[in-house]
C-alpha atoms as an extended CHARMM CRD file, in Angstrom:
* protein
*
       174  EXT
         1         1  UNK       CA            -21.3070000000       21.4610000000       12.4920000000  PROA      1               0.0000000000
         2         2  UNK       CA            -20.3470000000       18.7600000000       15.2270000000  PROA      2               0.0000000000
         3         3  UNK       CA            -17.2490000000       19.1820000000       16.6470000000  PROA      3               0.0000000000
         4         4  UNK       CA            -15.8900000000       15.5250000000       15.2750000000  PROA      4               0.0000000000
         5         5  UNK       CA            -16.4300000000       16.6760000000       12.0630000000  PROA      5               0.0000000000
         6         6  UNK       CA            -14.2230000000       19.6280000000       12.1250000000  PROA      6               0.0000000000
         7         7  UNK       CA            -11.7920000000       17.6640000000       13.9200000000  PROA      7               0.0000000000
         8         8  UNK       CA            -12.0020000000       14.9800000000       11.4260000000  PROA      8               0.0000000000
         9         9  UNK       CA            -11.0490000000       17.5840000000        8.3540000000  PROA      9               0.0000000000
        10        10  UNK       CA             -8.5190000000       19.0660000000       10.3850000000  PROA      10              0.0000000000
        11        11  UNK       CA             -6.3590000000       16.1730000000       11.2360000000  PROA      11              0.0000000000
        12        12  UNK       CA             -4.3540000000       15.5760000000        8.3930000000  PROA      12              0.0000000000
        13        13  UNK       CA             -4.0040000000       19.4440000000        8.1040000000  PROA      13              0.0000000000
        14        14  UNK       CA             -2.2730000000       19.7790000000       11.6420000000  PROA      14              0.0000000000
        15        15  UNK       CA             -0.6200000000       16.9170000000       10.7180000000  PROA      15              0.0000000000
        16        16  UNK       CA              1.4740000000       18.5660000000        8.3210000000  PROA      16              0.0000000000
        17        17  UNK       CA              1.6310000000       21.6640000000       10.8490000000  PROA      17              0.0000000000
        18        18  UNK       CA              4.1060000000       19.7050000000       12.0820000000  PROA      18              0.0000000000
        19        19  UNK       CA              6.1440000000       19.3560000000        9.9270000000  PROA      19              0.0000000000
        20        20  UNK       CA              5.2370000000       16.4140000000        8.0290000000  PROA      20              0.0000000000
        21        21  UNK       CA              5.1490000000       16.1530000000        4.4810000000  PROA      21              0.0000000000
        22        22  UNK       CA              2.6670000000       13.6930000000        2.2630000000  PROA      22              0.0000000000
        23        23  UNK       CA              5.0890000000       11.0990000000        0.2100000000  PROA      23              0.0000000000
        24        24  UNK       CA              5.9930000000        8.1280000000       -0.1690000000  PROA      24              0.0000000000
        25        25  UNK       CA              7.5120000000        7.6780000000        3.1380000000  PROA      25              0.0000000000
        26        26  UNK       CA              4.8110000000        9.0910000000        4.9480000000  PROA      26              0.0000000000
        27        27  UNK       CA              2.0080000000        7.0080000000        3.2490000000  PROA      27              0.0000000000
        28        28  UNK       CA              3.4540000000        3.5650000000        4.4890000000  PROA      28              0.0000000000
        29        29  UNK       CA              0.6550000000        1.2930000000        6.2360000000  PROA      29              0.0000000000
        30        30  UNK       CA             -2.2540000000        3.4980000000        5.1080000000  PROA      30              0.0000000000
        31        31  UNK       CA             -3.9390000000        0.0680000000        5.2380000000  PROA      31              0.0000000000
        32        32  UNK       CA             -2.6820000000       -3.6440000000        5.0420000000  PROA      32              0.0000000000
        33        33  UNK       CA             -4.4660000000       -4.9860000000        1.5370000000  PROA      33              0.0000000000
        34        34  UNK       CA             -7.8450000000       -3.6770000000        3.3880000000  PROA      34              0.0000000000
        35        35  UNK       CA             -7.6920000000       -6.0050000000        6.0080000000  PROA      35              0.0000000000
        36        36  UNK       CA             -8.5670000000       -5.2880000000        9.9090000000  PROA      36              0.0000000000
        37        37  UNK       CA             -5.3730000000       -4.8880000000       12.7020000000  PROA      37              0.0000000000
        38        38  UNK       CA             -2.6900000000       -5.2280000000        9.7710000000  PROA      38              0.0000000000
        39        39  UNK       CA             -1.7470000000       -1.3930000000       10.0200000000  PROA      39              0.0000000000
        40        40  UNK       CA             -0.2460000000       -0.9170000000       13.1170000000  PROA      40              0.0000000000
        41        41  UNK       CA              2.0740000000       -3.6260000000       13.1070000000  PROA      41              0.0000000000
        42        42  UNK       CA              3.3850000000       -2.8060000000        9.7020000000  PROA      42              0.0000000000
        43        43  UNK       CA              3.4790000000        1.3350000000       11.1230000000  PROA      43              0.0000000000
        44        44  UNK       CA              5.3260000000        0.1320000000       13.7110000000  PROA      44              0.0000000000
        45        45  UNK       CA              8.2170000000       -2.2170000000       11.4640000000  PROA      45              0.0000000000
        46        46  UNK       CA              8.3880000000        1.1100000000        9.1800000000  PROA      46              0.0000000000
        47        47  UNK       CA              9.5500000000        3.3940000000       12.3150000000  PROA      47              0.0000000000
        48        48  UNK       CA             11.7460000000        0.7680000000       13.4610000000  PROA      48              0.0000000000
        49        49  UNK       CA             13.0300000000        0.8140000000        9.3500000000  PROA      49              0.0000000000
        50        50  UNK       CA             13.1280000000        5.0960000000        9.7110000000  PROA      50              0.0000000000
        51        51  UNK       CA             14.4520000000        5.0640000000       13.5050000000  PROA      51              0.0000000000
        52        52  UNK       CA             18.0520000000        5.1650000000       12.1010000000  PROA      52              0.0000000000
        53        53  UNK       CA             17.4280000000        8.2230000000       10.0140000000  PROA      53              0.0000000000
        54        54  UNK       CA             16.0800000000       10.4160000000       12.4370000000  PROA      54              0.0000000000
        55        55  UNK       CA             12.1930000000       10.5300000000       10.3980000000  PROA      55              0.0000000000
        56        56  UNK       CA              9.7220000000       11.6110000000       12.3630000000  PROA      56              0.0000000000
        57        57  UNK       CA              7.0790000000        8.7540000000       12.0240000000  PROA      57              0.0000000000
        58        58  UNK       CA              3.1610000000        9.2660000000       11.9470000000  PROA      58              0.0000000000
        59        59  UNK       CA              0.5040000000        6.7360000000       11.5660000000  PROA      59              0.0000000000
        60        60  UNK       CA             -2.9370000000        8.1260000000       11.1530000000  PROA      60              0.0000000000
        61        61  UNK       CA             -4.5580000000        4.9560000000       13.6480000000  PROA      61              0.0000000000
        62        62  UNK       CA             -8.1680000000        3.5460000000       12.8070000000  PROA      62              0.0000000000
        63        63  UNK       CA             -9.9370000000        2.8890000000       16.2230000000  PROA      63              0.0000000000
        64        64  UNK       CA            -10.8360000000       -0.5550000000       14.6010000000  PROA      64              0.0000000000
        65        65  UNK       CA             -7.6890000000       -1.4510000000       13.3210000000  PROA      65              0.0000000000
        66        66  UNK       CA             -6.2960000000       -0.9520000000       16.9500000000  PROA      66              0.0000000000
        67        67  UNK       CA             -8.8050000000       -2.9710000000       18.4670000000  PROA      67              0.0000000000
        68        68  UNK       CA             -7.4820000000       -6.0430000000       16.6570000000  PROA      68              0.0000000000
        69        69  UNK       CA             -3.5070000000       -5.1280000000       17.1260000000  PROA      69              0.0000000000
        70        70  UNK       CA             -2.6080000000       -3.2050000000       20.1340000000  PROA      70              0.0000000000
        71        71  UNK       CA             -0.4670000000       -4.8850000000       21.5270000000  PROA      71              0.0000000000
        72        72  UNK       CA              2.3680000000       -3.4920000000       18.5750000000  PROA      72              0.0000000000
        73        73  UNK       CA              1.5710000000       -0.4030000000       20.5230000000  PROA      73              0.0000000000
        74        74  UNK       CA              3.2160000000       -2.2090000000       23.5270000000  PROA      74              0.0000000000
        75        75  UNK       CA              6.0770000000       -3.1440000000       21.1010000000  PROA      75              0.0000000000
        76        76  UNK       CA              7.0630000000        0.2800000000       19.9180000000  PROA      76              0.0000000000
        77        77  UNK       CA              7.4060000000        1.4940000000       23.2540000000  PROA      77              0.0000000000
        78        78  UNK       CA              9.5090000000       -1.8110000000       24.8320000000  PROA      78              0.0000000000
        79        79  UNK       CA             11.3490000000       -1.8170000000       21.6580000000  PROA      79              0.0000000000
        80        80  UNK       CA             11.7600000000        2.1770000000       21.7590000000  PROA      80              0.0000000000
        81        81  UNK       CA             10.6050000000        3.1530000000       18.4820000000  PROA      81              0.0000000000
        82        82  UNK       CA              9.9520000000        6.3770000000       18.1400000000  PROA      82              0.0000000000
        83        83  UNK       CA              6.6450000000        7.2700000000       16.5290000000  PROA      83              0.0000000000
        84        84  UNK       CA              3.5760000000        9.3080000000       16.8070000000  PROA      84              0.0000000000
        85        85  UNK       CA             -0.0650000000        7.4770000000       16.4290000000  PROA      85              0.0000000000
        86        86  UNK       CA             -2.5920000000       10.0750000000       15.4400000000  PROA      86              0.0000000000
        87        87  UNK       CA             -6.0170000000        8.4680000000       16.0710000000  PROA      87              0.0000000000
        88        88  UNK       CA             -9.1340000000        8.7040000000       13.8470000000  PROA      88              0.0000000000
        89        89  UNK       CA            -11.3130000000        7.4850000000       16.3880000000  PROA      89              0.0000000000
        90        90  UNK       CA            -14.9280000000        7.3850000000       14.6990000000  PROA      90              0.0000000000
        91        91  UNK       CA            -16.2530000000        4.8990000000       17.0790000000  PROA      91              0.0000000000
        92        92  UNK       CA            -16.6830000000        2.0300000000       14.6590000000  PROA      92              0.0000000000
        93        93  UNK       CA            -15.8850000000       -0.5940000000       12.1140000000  PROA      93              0.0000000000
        94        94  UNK       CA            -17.0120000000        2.0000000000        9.8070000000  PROA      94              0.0000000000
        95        95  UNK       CA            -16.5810000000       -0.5870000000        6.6220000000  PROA      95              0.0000000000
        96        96  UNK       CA            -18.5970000000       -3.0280000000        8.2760000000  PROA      96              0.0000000000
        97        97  UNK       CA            -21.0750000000       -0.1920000000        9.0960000000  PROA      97              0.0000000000
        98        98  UNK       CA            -21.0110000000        0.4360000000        5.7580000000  PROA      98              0.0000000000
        99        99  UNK       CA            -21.2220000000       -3.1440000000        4.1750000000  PROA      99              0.0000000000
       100       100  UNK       CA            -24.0780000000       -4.3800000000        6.5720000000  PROA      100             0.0000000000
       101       101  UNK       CA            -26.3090000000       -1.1230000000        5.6650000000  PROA      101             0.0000000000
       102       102  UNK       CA            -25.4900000000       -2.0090000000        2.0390000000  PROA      102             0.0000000000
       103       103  UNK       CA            -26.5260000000       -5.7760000000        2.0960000000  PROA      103             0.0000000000
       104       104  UNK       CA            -29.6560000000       -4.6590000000        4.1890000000  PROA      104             0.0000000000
       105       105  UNK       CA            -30.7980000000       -2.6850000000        1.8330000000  PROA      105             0.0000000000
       106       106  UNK       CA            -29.7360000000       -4.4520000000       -1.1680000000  PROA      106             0.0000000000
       107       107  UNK       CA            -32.2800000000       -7.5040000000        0.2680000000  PROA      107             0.0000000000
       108       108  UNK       CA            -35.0670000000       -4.8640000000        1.3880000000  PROA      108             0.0000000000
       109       109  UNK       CA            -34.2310000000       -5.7610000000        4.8700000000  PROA      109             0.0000000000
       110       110  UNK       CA            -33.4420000000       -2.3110000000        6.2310000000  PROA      110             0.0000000000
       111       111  UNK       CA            -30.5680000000       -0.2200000000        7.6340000000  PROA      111             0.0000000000
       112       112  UNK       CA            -31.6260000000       -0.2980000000       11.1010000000  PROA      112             0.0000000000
       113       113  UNK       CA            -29.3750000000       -2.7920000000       12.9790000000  PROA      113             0.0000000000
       114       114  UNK       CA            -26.3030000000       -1.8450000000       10.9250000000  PROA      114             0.0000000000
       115       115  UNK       CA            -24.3940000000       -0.8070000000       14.2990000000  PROA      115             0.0000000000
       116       116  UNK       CA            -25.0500000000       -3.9860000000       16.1690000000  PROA      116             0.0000000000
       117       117  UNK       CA            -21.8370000000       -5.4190000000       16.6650000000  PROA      117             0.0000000000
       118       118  UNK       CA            -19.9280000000       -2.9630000000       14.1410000000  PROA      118             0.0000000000
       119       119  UNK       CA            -19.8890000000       -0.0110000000       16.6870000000  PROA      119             0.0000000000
       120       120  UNK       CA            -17.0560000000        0.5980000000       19.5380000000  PROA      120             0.0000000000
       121       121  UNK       CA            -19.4580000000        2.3940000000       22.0100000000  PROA      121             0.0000000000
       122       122  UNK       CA            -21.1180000000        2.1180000000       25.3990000000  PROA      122             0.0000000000
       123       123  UNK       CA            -18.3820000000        2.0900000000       26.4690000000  PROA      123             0.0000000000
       124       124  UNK       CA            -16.4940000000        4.6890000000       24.5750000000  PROA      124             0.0000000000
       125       125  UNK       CA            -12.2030000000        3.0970000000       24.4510000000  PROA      125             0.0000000000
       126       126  UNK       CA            -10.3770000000        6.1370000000       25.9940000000  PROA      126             0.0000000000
       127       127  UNK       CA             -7.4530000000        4.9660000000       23.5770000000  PROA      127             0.0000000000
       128       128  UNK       CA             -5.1480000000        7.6750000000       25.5130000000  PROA      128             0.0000000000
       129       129  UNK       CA             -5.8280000000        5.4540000000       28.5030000000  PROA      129             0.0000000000
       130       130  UNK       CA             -4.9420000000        2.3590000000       26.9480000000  PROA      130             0.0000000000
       131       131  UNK       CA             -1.6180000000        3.8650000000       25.6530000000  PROA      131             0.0000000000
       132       132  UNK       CA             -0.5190000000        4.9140000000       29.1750000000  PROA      132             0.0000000000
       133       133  UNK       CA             -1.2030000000        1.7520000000       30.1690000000  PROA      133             0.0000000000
       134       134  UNK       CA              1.2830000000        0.2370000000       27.7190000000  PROA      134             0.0000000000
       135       135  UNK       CA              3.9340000000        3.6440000000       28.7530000000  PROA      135             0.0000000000
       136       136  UNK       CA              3.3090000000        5.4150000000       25.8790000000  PROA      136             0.0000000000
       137       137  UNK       CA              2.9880000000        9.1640000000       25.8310000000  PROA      137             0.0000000000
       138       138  UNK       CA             -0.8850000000       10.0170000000       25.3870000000  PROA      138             0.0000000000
       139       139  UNK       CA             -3.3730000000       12.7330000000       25.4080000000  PROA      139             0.0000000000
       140       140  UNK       CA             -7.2220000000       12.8710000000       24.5120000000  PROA      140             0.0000000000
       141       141  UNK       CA             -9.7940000000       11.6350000000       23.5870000000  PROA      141             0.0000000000
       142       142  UNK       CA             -9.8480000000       14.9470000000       21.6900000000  PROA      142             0.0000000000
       143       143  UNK       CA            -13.5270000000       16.0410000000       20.8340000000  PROA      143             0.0000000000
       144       144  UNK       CA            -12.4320000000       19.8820000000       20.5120000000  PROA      144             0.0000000000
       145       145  UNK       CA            -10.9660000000       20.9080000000       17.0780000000  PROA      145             0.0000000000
       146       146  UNK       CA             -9.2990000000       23.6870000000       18.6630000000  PROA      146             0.0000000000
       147       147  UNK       CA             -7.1210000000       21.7710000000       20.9700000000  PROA      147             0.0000000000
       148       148  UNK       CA             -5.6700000000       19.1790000000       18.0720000000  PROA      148             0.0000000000
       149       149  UNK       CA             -2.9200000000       21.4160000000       17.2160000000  PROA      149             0.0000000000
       150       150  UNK       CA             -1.6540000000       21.6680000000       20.6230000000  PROA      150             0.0000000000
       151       151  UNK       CA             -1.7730000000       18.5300000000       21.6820000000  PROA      151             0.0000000000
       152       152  UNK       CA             -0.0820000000       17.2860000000       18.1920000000  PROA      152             0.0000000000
       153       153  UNK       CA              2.7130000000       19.7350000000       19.1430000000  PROA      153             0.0000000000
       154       154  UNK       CA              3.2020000000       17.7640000000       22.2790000000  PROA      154             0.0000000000
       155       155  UNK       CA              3.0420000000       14.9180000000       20.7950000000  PROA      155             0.0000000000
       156       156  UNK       CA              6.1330000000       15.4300000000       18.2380000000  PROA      156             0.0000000000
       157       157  UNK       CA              8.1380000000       16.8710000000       20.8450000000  PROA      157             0.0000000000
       158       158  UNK       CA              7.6210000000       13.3910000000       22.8570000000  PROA      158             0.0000000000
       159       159  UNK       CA              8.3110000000       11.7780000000       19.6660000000  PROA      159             0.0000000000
       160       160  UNK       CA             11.6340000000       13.7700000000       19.2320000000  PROA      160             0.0000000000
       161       161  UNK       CA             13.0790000000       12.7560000000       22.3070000000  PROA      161             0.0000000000
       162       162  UNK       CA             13.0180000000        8.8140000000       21.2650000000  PROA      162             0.0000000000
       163       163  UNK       CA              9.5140000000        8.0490000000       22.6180000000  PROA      163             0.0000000000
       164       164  UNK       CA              5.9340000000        6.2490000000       21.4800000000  PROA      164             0.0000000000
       165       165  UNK       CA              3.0910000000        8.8940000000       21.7630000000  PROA      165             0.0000000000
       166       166  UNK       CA             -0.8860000000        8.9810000000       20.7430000000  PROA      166             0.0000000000
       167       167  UNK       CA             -3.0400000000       11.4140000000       20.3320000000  PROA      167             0.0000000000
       168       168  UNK       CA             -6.6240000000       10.1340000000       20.3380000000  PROA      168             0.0000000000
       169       169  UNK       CA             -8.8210000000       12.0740000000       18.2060000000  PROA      169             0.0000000000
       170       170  UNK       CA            -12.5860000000       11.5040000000       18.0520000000  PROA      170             0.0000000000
       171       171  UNK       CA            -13.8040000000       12.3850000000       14.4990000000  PROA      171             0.0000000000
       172       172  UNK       CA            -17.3550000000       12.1040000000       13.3260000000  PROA      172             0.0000000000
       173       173  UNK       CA            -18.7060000000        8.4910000000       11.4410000000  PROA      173             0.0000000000
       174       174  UNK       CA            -19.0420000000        8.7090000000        7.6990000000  PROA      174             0.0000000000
C-alpha cells in the first residue's frame, strides 16, 4: 500500500488525536455549495467567529481549493486568527479528474488525457512553503504516515498560542 494512501485514511483519525471532535462546529466549510476556492475563505470567517471562545479551529484544505484562494491564508495570519489547515494534498482537481474521465468515456473518446490541465504536478506546490511565505506556521509535504501525528501535535500547539499553522499532507488520488 502507497504511503499516500495510508496517510490519506489516517488524517481525519489523528485529527481527532488531537483533540477534536466531529460536530457541527467542526464540519463548517467542508465545501462552499461544491464550488472551487470557496472553502478557505469561509474556514477562515468561522475561526475569526470561534476566536473569542477559545475553539481550536481545523480545516481539512483541498490542494485545489487553495490554489484558487490563498491569499485568506495570508488573512488569517495578518488578521491573527488562530487556526490549523490540515492539507489533503492529492495533487489534483480530483472532480475535474473525475468529470473529464466520465464525459470521455461516456462519448467513447477515452480516459487518457483526463489529467491534462486537472493535475497540480511537475511541479509538485510545497504548500508548507507557500504558508511560510505568507508567516504561517508550516511543516511537510508529509508523504510518511508515521510522521502525521507528530507533526499535527505541533501544529495545535502553534495553534494554541494564537497562531495560523498548516500541515501539508500528500494523500493518494481517488
Amino acid at each position: 500500500m502507497r504511503s499516500e494512501t495510508r496517510i490519506g485514511r489516517r488524517l481525519e483519525a489523528a485529527v481527532a488525536a488531537c483533540g477534536t471532535t466531529t460536530n457541527s462546529i467542526d464540519l463548517w466549510a467542508r465545501q462552499a455549495a461544491g464550488g472551487v476556492g470557496g472553502g478557505l475563505p469561509i474556514a477562515v470567517g468561522a475561526a475569526l467567529a470561534h476566536k473569542k471562545h477559545g475553539r481550536l479551529c481545523v480545516r481539512i484544505q483541498t490542494d485545489g481549493d487553495m490554489m484558487v484562494a490563498n491569499g485568506a491564508l495570508w488573512t488569517a495570519v495578518h488578521h491573527r486568527i488562530p487556526m490549523l489547515f490540515v492539507m489533503h494534498n492529492n495533487r489534483a482537481y480530483h472532480q475535474e479528474v473525475m468529470h473529464v474521465q466520465r464525459m470521455g468515456n461516456r462519448r467513447q473518446r477515452g480516459m487518457g488525457n483526463a489529467y491534462i490541465g486537472t493535475t497540480i504536478t511537475d511541479p509538485n506546490v510545497d504548500f508548507a512553503m507557500l504558508a511560510r511565505s505568507m508567516g504561517a506556521y508550516a511543516e511537510g509535504p508529509i508523504t510518511d504516515p508515521k510522521d502525521l501525528g507528530r507533526a499535527l501535535r505541533r501544529a495545535v500547539e502553534r495553534v494554541e498560542k494564537g497562531e495560523v499553522a498548516l500541515v501539508d499532507s500528500v494523500t493518494q488520488p481517488r
